[in-house]
C-alpha positions, -999 to 999 in steps of 0.1 A, spaced: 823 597 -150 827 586 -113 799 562 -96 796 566 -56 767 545 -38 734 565 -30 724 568 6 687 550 11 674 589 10 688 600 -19 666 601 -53 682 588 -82 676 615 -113 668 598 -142 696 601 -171 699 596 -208 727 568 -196 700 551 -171 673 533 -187 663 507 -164 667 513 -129 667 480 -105 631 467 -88 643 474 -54 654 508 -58 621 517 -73 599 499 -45 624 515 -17 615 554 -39 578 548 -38 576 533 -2 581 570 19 562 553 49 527 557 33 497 538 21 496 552 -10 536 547 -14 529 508 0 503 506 -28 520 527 -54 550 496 -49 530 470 -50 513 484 -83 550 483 -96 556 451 -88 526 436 -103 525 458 -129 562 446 -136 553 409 -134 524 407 -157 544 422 -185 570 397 -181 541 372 -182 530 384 -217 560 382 -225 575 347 -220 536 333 -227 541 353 -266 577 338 -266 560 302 -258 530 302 -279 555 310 -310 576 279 -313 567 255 -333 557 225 -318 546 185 -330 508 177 -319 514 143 -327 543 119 -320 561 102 -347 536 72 -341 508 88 -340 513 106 -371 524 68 -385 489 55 -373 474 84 -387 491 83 -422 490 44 -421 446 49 -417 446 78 -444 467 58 -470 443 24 -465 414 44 -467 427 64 -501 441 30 -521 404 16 -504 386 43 -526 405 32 -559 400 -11 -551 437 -14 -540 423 -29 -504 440 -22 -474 476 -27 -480 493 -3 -455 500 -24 -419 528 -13 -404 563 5 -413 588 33 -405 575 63 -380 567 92 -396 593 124 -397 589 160 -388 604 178 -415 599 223 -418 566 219 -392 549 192 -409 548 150 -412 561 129 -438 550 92 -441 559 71 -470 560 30 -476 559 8 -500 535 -17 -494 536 -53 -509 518 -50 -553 541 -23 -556 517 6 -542 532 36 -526 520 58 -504 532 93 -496 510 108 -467 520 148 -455 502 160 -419 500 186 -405 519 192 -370 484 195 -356 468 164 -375 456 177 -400 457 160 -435 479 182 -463 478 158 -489 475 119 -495 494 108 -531 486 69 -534 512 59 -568 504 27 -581 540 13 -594 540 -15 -623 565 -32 -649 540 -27 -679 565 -15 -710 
């Protein structure tokens, strides 16, 4: 197979080998010195970039992505576990304590608070609340 340049007059026949032919030499086939080839171009052209719009915006709005900071998910988990050990007269006993981690798209927040309560708190990457497990840990035999 030999390969020669084509003179700017020349139309390049489409081939089983040649799938994707560059931008220019498509803009420089459709622009023969009329309107219609001028607008047939830029119809190419923008035709060409919206695709590759869709494209990278599908390729963006597929990765997986936190909502929250590890200390906002902390404050978050911190206000769900006080208000769950609230609901079962443990008080409040959840202040402060490691951030939360990001583990397979979700949260994980878990303490142990002074009287042996322990709090396991799994978010959502958005915020939301998955699940709130309050275990109450004591020395009775």
């Amino acid at each position: 197979m030999s390969s020669r340049c084509l003179a700017p007059n020349e139309f390049l026949e489409p081939s089983p080998i040649t799938l994707v032919s560059p931008l220019s030499r498509l803009t420089s086939l459709a622009r023969r010195g009329t309107p219609q080839g001028w607008l047939d171009a830029h119809f190419m052209k923008t035709s060409l970039l919206l695709v590759l719009a869709f494209i990278l915006l599908g390729c963006e709005s597929s990765r997986q992505t936190a909502g929250l900071t590890a200390d906002q998910a902390k404050t978050l988990a911190i206000r769900l576990a006080n208000d769950k050990t609230s609901s079962i007269n443990l008080g409040q006993p959840f202040h402060d304590g490691q951030p939360a981690t990001f583990v397979s798209g979700h949260w994980i927040w878990k303490e142990l608070a002074p009287g042996d309560i322990e709090a396991t708190v799994e978010l959502a990457a958005d915020g939301s609340t998955n699940s709130v497990a309050i275990n109450y840990l004591s020395n009775v035999n």
